[in-house]
MILO-428287 format. One line per field, with one value per residue (C-alpha): residue in three letters; residue number from 1; y, x negated, z negated. Coordinates in steps of 0.2 Angstrom, whole numbers, plus 5000, padded with zeros to 4 digits. Each point is the difference from the previous one (the first is absolute). Last residue first. Layout:
BEGIN
r (ALA ...)
k (NUM ...)
py (Y ...)
px (X ...)
pz (Z ...)
END
This chain:
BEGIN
r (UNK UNK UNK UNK UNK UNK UNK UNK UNK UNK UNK UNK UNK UNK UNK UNK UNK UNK UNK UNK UNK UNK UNK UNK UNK UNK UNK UNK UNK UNK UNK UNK UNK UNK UNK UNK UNK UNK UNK UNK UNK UNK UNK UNK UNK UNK UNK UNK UNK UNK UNK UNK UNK UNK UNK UNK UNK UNK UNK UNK UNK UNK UNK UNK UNK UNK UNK UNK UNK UNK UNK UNK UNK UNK UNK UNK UNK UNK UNK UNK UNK UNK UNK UNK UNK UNK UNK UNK UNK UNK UNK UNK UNK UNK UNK UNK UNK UNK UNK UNK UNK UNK UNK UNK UNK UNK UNK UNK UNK UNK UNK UNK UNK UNK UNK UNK UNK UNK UNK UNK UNK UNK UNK UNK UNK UNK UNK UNK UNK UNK UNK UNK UNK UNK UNK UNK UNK UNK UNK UNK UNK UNK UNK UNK UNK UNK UNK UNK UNK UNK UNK UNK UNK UNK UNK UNK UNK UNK UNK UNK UNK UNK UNK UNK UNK UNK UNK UNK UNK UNK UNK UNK UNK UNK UNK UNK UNK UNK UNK UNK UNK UNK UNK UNK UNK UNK UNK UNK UNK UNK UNK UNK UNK UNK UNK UNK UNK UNK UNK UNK UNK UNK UNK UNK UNK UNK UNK UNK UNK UNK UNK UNK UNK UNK UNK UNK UNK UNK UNK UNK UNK UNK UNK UNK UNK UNK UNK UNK UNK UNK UNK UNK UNK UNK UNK UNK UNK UNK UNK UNK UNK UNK UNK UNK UNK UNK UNK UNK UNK)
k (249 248 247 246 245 244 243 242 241 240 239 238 237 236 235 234 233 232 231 230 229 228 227 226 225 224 223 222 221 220 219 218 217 216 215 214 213 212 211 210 209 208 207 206 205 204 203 202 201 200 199 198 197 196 195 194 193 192 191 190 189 188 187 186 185 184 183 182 181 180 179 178 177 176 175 174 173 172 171 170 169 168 167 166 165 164 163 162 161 160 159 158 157 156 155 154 153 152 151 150 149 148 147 146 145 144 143 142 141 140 139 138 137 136 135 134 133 132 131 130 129 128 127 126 125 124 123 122 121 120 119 118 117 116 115 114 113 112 111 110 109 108 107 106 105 104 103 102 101 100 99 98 97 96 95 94 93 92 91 90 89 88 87 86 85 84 83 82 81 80 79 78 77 76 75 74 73 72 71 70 69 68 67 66 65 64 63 62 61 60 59 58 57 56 55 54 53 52 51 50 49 48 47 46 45 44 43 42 41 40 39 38 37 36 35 34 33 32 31 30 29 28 27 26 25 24 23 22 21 20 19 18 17 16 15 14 13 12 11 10 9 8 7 6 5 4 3 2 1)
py (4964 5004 5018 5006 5005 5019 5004 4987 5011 5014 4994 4994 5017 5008 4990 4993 4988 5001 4993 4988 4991 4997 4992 4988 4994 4997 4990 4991 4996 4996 5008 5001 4982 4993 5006 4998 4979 4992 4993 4999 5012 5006 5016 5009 5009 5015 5000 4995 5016 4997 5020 4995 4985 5011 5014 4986 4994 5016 5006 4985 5000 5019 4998 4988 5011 5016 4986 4999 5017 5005 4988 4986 5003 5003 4979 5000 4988 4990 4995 4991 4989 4992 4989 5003 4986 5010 5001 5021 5001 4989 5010 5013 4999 5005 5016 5006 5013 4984 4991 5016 5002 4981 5003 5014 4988 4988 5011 5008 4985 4993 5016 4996 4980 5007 5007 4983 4989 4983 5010 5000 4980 5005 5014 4988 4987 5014 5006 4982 4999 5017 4995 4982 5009 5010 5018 5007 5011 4988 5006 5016 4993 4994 5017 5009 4986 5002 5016 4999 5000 4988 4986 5004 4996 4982 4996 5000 4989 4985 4997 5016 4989 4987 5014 5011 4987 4994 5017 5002 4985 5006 5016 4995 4984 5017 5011 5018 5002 5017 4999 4981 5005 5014 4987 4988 5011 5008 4982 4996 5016 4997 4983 4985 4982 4986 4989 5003 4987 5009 5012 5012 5010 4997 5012 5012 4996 5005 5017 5013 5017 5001 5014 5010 5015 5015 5015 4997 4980 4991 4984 4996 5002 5006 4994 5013 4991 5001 4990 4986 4988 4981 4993 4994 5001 4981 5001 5015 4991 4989 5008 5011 4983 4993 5018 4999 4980 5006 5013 4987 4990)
px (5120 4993 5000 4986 4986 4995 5009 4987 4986 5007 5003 4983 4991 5013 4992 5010 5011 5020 5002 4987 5013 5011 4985 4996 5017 5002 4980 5011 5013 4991 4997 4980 4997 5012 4989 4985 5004 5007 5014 4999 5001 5019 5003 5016 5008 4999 4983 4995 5006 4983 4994 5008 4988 4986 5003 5005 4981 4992 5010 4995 4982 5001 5008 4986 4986 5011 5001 4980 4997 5012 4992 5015 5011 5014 4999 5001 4980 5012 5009 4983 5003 5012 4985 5000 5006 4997 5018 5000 4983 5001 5017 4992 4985 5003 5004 4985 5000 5003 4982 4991 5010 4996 4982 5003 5008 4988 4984 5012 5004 4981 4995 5013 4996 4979 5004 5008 4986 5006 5004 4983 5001 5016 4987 4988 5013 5006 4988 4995 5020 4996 4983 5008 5012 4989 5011 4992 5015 4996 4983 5004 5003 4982 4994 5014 4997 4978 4999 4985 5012 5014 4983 4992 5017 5004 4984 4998 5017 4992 5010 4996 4982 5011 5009 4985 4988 5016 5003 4983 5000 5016 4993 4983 5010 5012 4984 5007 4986 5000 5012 4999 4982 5001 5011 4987 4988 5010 5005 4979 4995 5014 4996 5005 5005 4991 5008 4990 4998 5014 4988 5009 4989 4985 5009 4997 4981 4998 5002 5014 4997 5008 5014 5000 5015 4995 5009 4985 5004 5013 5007 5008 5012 5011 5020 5010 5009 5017 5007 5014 4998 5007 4995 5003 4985 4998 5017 5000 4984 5008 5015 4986 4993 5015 5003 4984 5005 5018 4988 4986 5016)
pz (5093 5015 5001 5013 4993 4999 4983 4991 5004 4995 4985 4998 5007 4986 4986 4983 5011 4999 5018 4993 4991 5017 5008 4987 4998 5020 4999 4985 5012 5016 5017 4992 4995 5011 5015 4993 5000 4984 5009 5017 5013 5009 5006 4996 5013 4993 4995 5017 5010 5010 4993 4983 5000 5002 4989 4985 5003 5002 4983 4991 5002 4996 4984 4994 5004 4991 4985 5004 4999 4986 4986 4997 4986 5012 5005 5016 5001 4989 5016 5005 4985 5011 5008 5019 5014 5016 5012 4997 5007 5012 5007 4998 5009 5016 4992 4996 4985 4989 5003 4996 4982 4998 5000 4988 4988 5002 4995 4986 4990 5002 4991 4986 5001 4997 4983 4993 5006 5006 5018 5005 5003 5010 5008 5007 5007 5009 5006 5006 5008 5009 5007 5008 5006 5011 5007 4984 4988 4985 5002 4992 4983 4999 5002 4988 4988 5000 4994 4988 4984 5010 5004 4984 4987 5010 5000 4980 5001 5011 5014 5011 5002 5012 5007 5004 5009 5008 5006 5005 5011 5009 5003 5006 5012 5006 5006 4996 4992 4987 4987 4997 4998 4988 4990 4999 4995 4988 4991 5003 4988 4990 4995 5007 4991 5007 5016 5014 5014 5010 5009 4996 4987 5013 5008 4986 4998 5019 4993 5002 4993 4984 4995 4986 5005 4996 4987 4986 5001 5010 5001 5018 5010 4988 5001 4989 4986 4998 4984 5002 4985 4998 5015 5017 5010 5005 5006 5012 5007 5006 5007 5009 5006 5006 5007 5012 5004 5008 5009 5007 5006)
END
C-alpha cells in the first residue's frame, strides 16, 4: 500500500506542477552572500512558529528559520507543524518569492520522499500553494520529476508507475524546446521504464492500464510523434539519448 500511495503523490504533484515554461534552475540549498551560505541558528522562536496558534504573515528571518528547522529535526510532529506554518504563509504571493529565494522549494520538495504520509501530503499542500507563483511551478517541475527518475530505476514500481493518472501536459516536458537537462531528465524516465517492461516481454504483449494513466501517456501517439522529431534534435547528447530507447512507436 505505502508504494501505490508514493506514486499518488508523485501524480499529484505532476499536476500541480504543470505549466506553461520549462527552464532548469539548479536547486540551492540556501541563499548565499560573499560565496556562503546565510543560514540561522535554530532558536526556540522558530518552533514557536509551529505552534498552530500563529497565523500572521512571516518575514524572512522567521521563513529561514523555519526552514533551518525542517532541515535539522527529524521529529515528524516539528516537520509537519512547519510545513503548515509554511504552506498557510506560501499563500500570500510576497511568501511565495521568499520561501524559493531562501531555498525553501528544494527543502520542502524533499519531504515528499518521508516514509510519514502525513508529512508528504503537508508538503505537498505547501508547494501546491507555492505553485501559484509562476517561477516556483519551474522549480516544482524539477523536484517531481527527479523524484520520479528514483521511483523508475526500481522495477517493483513499474507497474505503479505506469498505472498513475498523470496530466497530458506532462508530454510537453518532450517538447524539443525544452532546456537540455530536463528533456535529457525526461528521456531517462522513459528509457527505465521501456527497459523494464522489455526485460518482462511486456511491451509485446500489450499491457493494459487505463486511460489517461503514465502508461498511455508515453506508449501513445503523440508521446510516438514527439519521439520521431527529436531523432532530428539540435544536440548530439539528445540524439543520443533518444537512440538508446527501445523503439516503441
Amino acid at each position: 500500500m505505502g508504494g501505490a500511495r508514493d506514486v499518488g503523490w508523485v501524480a499529484a504533484g505532476l499536476v500541480l506542477a504543470a505549466g506553461a515554461c520549462y527552464c532548469f534552475y539548479k536547486l540551492t540549498r540556501g541563499r548565499r552572500r560573499g560565496g556562503r551560505q546565510l543560514r540561522l541558528r535554530p532558536s526556540r522562536s522558530a518552533e514557536d512558529l509551529t505552534s498552530g496558534s500563529y497565523d500572521d504573515t512571516l518575514n524572512a528571518e522567521q521563513v529561514q528559520k523555519l526552514l533551518y528547522l525542517l532541515e535539522s529535526t527529524e521529529d515528524p510532529v516539528i516537520i509537519e507543524r512547519a510545513l503548515v506554518t509554511l504552506g498557510n504563509n506560501a499563500a500570500f504571493s510576497a511568501n511565495q518569492i521568499v520561501i524559493r529565494e531562501l531555498g525553501g522549494i528544494p527543502i520542502v520538495g524533499s519531504k515528499i520522499n518521508n516514509p510519514n504520509q502525513s508529512i508528504k501530503e503537508k508538503a505537498l499542500n505547501a508547494l501546491n500553494n507555492l505553485s501559484v507563483n509562476v517561477e516556483n511551478q519551474i522549480k516544482i517541475k524539477v523536484q517531481v520529476l527527479k523524484l520520479l527518475l528514483n521511483l523508475s530505476e526500481n522495477p517493483a514500481m513499474t507497474d505503479r508507475l505506469l498505472d498513475a493518472q498523470v496530466d497530458s501536459s506532462f508530454l510537453s516536458l518532450l517538447d524539443g524546446h525544452v532546456p537540455k537537462e530536463i528533456l535529457l531528465r525526461a528521456l531517462t524516465l522513459l528509457q527505465n521504464i521501456t527497459n523494464c517492461l522489455n526485460e518482462e516481454h511486456r511491451l509485446a504483449a500489450q499491457p493494459t492500464f487505463p486511460e489517461g494513466s503514465l502508461f498511455s501517456l508515453l506508449y501513445g501517439k503523440e508521446c510516438a510523434q514527439k519521439m520521431k522529431a527529436l531523432v532530428h534534435h539540435h544536440d548530439a547528447d539528445v540524439k543520443e539519448k533518444v537512440t538508446m530507447i527501445p523503439k516503441n512507436w
